[in-house]
KOLVEX-976061 format. One record per residue: x, y, z of N, C-alpha, C in turn; residue in three letters. Coordinates in steps of 0.05 Angstrom, whole numbers, padded with zeros to 5 digits, always signed. Each point is the difference from the previous one (the first is absolute). Layout:
XYZXYZXYZAla;...
end
This chain:
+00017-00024+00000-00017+00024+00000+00018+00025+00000Unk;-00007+00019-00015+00011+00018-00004-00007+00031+00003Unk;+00004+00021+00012-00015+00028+00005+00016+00018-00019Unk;-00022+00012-00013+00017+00032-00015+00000+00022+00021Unk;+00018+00012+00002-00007+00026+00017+00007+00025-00017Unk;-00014+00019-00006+00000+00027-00013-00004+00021+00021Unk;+00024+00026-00007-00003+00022+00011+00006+00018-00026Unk;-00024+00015-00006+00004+00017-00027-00012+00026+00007Unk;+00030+00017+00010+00000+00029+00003-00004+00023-00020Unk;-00005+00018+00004+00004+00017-00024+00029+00008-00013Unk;+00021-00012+00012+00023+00002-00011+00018-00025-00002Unk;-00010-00022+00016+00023-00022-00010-00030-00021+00001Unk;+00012-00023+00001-00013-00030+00003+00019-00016+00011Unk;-00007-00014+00030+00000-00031+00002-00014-00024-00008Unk;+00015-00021-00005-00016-00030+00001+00020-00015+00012Unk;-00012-00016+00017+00009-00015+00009-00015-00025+00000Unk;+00013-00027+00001-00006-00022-00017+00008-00022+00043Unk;-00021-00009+00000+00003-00021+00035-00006-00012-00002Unk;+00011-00024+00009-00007-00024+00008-00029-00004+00018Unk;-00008-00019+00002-00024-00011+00022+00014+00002+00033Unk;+00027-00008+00005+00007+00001+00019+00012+00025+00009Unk;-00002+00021-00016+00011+00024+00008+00025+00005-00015Unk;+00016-00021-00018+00035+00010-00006-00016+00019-00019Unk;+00016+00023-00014-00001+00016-00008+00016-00019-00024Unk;-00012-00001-00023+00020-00003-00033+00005+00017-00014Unk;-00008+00012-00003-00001+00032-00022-00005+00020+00014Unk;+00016+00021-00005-00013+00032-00001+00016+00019-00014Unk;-00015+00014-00023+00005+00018-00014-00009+00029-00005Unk;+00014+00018-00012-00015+00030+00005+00008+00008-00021Unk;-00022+00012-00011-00012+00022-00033-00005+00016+00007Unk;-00009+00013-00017-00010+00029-00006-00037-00004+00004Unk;-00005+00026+00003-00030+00001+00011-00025-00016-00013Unk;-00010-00016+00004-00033-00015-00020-00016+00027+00004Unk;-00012+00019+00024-00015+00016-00003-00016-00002-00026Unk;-00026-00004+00010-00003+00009-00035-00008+00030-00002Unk;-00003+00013+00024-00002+00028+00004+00017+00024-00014Unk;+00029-00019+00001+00023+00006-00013+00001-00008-00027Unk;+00001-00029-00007+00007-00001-00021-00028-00019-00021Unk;-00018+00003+00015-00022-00014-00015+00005-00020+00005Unk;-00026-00017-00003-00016-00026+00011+00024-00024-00013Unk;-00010-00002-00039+00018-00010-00012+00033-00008+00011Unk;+00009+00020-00008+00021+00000+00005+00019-00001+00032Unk;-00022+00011+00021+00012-00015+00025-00008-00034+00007Unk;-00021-00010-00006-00002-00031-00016+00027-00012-00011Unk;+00008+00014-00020+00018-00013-00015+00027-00003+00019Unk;+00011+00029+00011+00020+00003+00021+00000-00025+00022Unk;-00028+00000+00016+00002-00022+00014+00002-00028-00013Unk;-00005-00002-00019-00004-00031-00009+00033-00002+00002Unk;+00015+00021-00020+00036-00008-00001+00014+00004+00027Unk;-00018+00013+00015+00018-00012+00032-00010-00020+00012Unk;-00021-00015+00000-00014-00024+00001+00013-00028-00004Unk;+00005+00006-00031+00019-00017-00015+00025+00000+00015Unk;+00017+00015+00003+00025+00006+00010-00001-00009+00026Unk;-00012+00003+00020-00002-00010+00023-00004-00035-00004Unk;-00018-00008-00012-00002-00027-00001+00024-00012-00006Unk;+00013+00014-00033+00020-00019-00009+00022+00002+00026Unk;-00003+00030+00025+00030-00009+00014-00008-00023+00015Unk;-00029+00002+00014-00007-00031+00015+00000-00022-00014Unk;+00010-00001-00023-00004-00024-00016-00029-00018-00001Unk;-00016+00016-00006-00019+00000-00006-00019-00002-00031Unk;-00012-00013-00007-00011+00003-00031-00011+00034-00003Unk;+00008+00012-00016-00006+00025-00014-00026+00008+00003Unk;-00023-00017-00016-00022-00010-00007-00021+00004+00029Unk;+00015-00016+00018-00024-00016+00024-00010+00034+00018Unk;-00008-00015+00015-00020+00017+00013+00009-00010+00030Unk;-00004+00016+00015+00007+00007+00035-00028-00007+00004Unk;-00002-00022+00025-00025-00006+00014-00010+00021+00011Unk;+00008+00025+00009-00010+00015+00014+00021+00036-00004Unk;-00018+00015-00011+00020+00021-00009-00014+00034+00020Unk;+00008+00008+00012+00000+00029+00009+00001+00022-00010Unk;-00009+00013-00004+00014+00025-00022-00006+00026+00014Unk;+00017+00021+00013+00002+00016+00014+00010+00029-00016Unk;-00023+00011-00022+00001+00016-00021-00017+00030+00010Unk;+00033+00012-00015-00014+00033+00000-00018-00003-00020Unk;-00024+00025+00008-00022-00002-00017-00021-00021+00001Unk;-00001-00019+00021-00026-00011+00008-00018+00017+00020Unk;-00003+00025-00009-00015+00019+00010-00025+00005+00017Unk;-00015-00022-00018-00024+00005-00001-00021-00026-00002Unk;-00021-00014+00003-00012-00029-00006+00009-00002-00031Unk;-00001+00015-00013-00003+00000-00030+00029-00002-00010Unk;+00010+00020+00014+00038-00006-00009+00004-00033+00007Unk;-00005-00008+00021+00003-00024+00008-00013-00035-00008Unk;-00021+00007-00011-00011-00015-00020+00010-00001-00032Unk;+00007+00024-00011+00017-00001-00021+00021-00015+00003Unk;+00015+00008+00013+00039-00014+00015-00016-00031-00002Unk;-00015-00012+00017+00001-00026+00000-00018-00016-00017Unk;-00015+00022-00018+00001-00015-00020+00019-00004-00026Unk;+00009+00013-00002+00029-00002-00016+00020-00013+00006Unk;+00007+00000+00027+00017-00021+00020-00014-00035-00015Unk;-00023-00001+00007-00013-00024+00001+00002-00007-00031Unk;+00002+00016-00011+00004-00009-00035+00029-00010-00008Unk;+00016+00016+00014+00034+00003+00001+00011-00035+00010Unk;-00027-00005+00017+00012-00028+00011+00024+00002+00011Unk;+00003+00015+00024+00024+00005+00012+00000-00023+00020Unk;-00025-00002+00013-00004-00018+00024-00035-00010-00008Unk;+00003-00023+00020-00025-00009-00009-00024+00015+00022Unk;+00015+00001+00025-00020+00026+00013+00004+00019+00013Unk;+00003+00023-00004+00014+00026-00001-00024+00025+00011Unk;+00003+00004+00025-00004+00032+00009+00015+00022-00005Unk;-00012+00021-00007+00009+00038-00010-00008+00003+00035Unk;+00020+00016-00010-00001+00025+00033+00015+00022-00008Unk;-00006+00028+00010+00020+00021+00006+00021-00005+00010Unk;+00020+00009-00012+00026-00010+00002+00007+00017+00028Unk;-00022+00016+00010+00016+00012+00027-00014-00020+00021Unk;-00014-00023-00006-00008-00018+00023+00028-00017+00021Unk;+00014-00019-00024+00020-00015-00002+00019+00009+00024Unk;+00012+00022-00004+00020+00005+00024-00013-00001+00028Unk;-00030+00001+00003-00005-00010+00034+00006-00025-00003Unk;-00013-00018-00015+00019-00020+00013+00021-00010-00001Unk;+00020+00016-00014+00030-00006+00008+00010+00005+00025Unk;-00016+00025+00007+00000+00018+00025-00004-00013+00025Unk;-00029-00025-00005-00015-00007+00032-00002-00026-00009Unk;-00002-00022+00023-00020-00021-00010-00023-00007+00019Unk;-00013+00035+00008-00022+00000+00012-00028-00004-00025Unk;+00005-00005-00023-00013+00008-00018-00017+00028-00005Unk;+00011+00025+00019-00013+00029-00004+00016+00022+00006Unk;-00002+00024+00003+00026+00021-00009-00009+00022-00026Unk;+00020+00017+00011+00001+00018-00027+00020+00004-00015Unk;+00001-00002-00019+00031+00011-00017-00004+00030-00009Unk;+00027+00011-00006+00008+00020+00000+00023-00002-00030Unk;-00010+00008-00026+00016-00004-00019+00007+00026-00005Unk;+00036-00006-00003+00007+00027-00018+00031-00011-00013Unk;-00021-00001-00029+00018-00007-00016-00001+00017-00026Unk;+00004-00002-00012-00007+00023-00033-00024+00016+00010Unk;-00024-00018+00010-00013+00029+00004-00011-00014+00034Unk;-00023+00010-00001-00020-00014+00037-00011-00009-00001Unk;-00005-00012+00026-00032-00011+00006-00002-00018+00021Unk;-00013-00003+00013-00004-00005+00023-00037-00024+00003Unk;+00017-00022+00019-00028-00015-00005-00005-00013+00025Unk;-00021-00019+00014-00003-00004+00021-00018-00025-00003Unk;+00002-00019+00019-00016-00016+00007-00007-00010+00031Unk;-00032+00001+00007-00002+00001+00034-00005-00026+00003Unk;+00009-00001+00028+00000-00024+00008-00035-00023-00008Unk;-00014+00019-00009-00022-00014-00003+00000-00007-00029Unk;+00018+00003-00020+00004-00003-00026-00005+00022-00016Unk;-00014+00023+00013-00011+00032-00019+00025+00009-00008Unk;+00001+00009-00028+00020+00009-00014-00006+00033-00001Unk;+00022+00014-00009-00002+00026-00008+00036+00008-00017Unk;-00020+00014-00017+00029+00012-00028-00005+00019+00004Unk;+00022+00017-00005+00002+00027-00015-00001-00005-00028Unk;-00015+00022-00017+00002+00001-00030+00019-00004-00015Unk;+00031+00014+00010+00030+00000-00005-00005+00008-00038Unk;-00015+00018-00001+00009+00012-00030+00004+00024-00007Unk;+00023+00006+00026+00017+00032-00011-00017+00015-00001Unk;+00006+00032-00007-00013+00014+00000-00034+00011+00006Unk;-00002-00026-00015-00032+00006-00003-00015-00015+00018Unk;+00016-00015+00024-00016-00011+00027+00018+00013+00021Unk;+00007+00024-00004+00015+00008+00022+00023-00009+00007Unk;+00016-00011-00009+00025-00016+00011+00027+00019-00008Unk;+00016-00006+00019+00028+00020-00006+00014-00023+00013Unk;+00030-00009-00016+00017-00011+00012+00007-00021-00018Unk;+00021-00010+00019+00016-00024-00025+00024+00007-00023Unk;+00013-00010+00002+00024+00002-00013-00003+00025-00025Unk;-00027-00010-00014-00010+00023-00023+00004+00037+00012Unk;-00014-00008+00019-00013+00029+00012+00028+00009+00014Unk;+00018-00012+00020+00020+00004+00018+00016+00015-00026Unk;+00008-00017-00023+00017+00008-00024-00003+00039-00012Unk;-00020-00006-00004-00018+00015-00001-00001+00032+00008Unk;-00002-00002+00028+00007+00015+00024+00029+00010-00002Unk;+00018-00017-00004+00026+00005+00006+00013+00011-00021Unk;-00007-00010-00025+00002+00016-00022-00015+00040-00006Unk;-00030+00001+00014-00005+00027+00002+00013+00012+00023Unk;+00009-00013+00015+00018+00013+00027+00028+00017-00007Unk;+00012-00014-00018+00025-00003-00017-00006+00026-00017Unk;-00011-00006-00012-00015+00028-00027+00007+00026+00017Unk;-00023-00009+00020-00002+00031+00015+00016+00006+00016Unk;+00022-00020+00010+00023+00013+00010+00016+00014-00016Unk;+00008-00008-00024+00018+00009-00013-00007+00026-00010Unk;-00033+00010+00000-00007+00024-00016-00006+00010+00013Unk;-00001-00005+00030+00003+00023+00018-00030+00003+00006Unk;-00015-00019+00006-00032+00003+00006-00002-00020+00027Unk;+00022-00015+00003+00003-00015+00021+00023-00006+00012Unk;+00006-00011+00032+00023+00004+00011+00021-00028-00008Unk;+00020+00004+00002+00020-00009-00008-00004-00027+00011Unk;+00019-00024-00025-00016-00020+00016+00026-00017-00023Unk;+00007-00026+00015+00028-00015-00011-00020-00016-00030Unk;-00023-00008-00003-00021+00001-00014+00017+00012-00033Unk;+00010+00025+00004+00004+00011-00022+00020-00012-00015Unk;+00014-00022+00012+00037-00011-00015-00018-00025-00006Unk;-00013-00017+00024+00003-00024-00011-00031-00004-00010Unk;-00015+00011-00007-00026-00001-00022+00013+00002-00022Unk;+00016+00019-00008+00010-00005-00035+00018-00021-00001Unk;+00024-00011+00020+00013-00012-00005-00010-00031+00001Unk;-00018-00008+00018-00017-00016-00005-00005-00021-00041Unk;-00008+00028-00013-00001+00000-00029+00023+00007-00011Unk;+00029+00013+00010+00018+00000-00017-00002+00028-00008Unk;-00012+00022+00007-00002+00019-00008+00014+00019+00009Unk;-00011+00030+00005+00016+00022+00020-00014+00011+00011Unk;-00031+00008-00001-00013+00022+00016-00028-00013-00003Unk;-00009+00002+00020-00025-00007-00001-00023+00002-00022Unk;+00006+00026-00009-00026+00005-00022+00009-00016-00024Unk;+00030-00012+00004+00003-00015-00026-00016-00027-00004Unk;-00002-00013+00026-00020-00018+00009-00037+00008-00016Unk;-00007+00020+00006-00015+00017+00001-00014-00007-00032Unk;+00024+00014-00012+00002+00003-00029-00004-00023-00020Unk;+00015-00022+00019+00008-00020-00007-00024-00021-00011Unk;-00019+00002+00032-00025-00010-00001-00021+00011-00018Unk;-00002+00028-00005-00011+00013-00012-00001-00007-00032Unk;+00020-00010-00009+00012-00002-00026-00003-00034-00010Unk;-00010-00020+00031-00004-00016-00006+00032-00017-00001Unk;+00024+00006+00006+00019-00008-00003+00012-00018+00026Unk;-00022+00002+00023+00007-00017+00021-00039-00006+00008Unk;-00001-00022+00004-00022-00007+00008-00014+00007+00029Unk;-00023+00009+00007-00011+00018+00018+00013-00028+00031Unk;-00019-00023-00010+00006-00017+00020+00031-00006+00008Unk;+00013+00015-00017+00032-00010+00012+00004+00017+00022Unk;-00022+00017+00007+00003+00013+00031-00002-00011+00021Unk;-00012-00027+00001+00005-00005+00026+00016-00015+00009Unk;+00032-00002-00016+00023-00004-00006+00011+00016+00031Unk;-00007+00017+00005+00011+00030+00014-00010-00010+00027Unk;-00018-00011+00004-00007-00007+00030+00030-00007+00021Unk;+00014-00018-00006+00019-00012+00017+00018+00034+00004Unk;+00003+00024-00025+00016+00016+00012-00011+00018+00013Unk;-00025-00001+00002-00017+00018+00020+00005-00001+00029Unk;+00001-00039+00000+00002-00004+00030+00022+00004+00004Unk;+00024-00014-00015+00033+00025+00010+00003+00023+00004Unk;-00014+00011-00012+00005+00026+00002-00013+00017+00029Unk;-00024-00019+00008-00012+00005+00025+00013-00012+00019Unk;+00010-00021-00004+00020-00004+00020+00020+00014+00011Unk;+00011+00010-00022+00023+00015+00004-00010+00028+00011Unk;-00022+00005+00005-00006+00026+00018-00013+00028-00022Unk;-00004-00012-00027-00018+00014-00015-00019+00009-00002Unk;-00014+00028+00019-00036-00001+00000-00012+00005-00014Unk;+00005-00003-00029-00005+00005-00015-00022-00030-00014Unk;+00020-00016-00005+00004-00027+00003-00013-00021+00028Unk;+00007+00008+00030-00021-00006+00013-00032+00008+00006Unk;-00006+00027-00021-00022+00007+00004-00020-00019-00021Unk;+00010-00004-00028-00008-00019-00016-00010-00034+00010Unk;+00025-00004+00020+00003-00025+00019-00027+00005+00015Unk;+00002+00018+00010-00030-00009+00030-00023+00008-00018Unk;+00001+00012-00017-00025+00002-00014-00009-00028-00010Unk;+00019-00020-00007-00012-00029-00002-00005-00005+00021Unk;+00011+00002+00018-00006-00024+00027-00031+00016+00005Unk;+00000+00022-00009-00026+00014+00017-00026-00013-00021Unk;+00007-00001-00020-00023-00015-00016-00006-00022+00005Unk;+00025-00016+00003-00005-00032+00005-00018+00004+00027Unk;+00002+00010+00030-00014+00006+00018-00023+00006-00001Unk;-00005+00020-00025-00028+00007-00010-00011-00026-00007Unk;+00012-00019-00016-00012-00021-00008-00006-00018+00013Unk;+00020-00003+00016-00001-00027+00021-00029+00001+00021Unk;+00000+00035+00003-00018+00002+00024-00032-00005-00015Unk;-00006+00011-00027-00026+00001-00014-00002-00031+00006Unk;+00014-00024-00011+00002-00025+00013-00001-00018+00022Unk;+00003+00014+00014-00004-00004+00025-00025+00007+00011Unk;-00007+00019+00004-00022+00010-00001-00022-00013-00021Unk;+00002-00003-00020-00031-00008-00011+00010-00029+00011Unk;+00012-00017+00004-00007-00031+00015+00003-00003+00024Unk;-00001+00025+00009-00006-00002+00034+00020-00010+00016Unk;+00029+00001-00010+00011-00014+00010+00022+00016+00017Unk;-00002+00019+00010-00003+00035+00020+00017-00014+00022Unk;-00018-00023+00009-00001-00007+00029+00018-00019-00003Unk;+00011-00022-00023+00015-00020+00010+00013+00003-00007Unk;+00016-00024-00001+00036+00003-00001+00007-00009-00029Unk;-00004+00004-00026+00007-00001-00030+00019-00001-00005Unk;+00012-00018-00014+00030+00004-00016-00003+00017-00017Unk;+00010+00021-00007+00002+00015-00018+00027-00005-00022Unk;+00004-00009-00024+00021-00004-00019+00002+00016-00013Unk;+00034+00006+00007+00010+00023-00029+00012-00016-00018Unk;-00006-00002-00019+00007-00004-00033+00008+00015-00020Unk;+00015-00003-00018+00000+00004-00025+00028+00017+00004Unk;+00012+00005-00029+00029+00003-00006+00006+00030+00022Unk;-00010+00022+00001+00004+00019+00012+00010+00001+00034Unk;-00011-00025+00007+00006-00004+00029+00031-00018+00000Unk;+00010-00006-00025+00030-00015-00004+00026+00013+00011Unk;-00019+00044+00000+00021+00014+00013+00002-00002+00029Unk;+00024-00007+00012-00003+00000+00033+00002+00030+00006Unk;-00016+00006+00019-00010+00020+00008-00022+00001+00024Unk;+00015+00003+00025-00016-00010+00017-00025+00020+00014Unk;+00008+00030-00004-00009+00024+00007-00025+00002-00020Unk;-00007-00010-00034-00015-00010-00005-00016-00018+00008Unk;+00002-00019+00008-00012-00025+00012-00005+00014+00027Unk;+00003+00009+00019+00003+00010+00020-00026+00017-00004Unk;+00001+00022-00020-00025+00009+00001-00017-00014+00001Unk;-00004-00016-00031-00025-00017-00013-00003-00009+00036Unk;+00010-00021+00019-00004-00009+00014-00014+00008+00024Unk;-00001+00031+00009+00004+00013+00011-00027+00006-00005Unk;-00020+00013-00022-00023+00000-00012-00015-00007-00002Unk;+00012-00032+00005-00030-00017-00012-00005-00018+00036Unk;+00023+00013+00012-00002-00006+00033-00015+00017+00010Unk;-00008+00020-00003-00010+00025+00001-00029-00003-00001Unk;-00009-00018-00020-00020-00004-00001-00010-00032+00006Unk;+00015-00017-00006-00003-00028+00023+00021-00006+00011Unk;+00006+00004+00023+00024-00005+00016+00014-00023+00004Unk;-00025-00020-00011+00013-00029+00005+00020-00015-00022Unk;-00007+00014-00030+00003+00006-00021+00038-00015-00002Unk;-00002-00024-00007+00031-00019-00005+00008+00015-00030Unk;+00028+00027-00002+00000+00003-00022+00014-00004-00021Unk;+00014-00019-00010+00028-00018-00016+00002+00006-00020Unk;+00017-00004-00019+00012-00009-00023-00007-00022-00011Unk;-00011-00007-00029-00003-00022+00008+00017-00025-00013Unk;+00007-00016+00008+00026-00020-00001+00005-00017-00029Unk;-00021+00006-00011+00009-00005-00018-00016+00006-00033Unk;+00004+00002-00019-00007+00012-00022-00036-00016-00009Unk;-00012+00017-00009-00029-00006-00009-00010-00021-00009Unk;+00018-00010-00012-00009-00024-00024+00000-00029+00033Unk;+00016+00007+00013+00000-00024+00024-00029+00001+00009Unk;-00016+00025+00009-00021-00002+00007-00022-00005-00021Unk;+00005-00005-00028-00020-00015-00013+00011-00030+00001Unk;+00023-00010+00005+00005-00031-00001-00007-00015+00029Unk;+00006+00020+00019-00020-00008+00028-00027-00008-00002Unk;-00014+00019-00012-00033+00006-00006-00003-00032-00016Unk;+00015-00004-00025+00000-00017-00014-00007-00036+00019Unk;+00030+00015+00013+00003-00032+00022-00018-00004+00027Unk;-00015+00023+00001-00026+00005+00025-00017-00022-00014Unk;-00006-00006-00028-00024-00008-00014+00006-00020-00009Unk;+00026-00020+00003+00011-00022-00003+00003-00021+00024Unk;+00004+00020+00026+00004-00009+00024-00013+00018+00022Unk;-00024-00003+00016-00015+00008+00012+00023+00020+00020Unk;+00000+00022+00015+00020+00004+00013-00005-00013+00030Unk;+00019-00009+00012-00012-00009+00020+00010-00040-00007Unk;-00003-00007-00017-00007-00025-00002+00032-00023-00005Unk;-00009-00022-00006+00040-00006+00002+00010+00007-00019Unk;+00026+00008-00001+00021+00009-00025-00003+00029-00007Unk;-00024+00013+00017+00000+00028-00019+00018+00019+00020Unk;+00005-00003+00020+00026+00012+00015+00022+00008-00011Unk;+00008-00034-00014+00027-00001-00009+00010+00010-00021Unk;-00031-00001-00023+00004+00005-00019-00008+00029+00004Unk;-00004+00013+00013-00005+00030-00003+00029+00011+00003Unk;+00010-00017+00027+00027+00004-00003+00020+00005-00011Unk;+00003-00026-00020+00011-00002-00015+00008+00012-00036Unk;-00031+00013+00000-00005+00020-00024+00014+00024+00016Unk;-00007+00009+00020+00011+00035+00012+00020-00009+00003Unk;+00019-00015+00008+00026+00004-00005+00011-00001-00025Unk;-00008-00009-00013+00016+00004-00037-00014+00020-00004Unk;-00023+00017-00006-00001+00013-00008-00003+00029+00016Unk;+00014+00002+00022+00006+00024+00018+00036-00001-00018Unk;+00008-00020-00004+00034-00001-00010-00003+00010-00019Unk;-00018-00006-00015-00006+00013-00029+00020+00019-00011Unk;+00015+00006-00020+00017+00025-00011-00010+00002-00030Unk;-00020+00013-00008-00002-00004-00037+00026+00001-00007Unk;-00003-00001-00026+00028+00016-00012+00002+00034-00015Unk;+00020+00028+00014-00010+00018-00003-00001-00007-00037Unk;
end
């Protein structure tokens, strides 16, 4: 017996390919399926050749199908986003039986194995999701602009780049922002950046490239740079708490999980806030990192529905998946 596990972000993809007993055989990482991004078709096609690729490393037939497949996809938005995904999934014959979920579900349970919690994603962009101990779910919309959202590698990029602008032209205070935003791209001055994008000659999304020098740069005592910094942690707080609050879960003690590439910067005065916020509003509030990358919490989910939790072997084998795939290293 065999589990597919999918984590398909708006900027990369996992699959990972498990055994029934938990070994981990495959795991590989692409470029985004979104079909938000890149259309239905063609993120189909993307996953099928990481599909393939994962199998042939488990030595696996190309062809076959995973007894049981997960798929933890940006852009299952909505009932209707989510009925599309698995019916296309179900045509694709990836697995013979396969649940869609929001791909910001997955990291609680990498996070807990209370089966409830909230996650806290900030990766290319946000979002934040929850499940109460009674099984009630709750999402944020997570579609930029136009649902209110600020943050994520996109937006941080973003920020640091108009920070930069306006230091250099004298509309804003001086800020180390100004060397390493252009140099970042190879350039000299910020508005060359500017220009750059403008002209179509660097791609908009290669901004959130700039996140990791934001947090150096805040580290290094930049308030320029740490003001950009707590402005995430203060959103994620905003988010965590709307979460908290609509599942009632105020009063108890929640794992809360941080996820996604942006939290890769150590930075503890960040975390410190976010932590600090969402204690503020439930005090009992457990608030972590979480241990290991997304796609593990769709191969868990996977192996929940193979092996009752609780029951013999699913210990070991839970085990034995989070340790290979907490080791996990793609290849950059």
């Amino acid at each position: 017996m065999t589990i597919l596990a999918v984590d398909g972000g708006n900027s990369k993809t996992d699959v990972a390919i498990v055994a029934d007993d938990g070994r981990l055989l495959a795991a590989v990482r692409g470029p985004t399926v979104s079909h938000q991004q890149v259309g239905m078709e063609t993120g189909m096609d993307v996953l099928a050749g990481l599909v393939a690729d994962a199998r042939g490393t488990a030595g696996l037939p190309g062809a076959g199908a995973a007894d049981v497949g997960v798929y933890g996809l940006a852009g299952a938005d909505t009932a209707g986003d989510t009925r599309r995904l698995a019916a296309e999934l179900d045509r694709r014959g990836f697995a013979t039986v396969g649940e869609v979920l929001n791909d910001a579900y997955p990291p609680i349970r990498v996070g807990t194995d209370r089966g409830w919690g909230v996650a806290l994603i900030c990766g290319s962009g946000v979002n934040a999701a929850g499940i109460a101990p009674d099984g009630r779910r709750a999402r944020l919309a997570a579609l930029g602009d136009i649902s209110g959202d600020w943050g994520g590698g996109t937006d941080i990029g973003m920020a640091a780049l108009g920070a930069a602008v306006r230091a250099r032209d004298g509309r804003g205070p001086r800020t180390t922002l100004e060397r390493s935003v252009p140099a970042a791209f190879g350039l000299a001055r910020p508005i060359d950046v500017t220009r750059a994008i403008e002209a179509g000659r660097v791609a908009l999304s290669r901004l959130r490239a700039l996140a990791p020098a934001v947090f150096e740069a805040a580290g290094a005592g930049d308030t320029v740079a740490r003001s950009i910094v707590d402005r995430q942690a203060d959103e994620l707080v905003a988010m965590g708490t709307a979460i908290l609050r609509r599942l009632a879960m105020t009063r108890r003690d929640p794992d809360v999980i941080l996820a996604g590439g942006v939290f890769a910067a150590p930075d503890e005065a960040f975390e410190t806030r976010i932590r600090e916020g969402l204690r503020a509003v439930a005090p009992r509030a457990r608030v972590r990192r979480s241990p290991g990358p997304p796609v593990l919490g769709a191969a868990l989910l996977a192996l929940d529905r193979r092996h009752r939790p609780g029951s013999p072997g699913h210990a070991e084998a839970d085990a034995r998946l989070r340790a290979a795939l907490e080791a996990w290293r793609p290849p950059s």
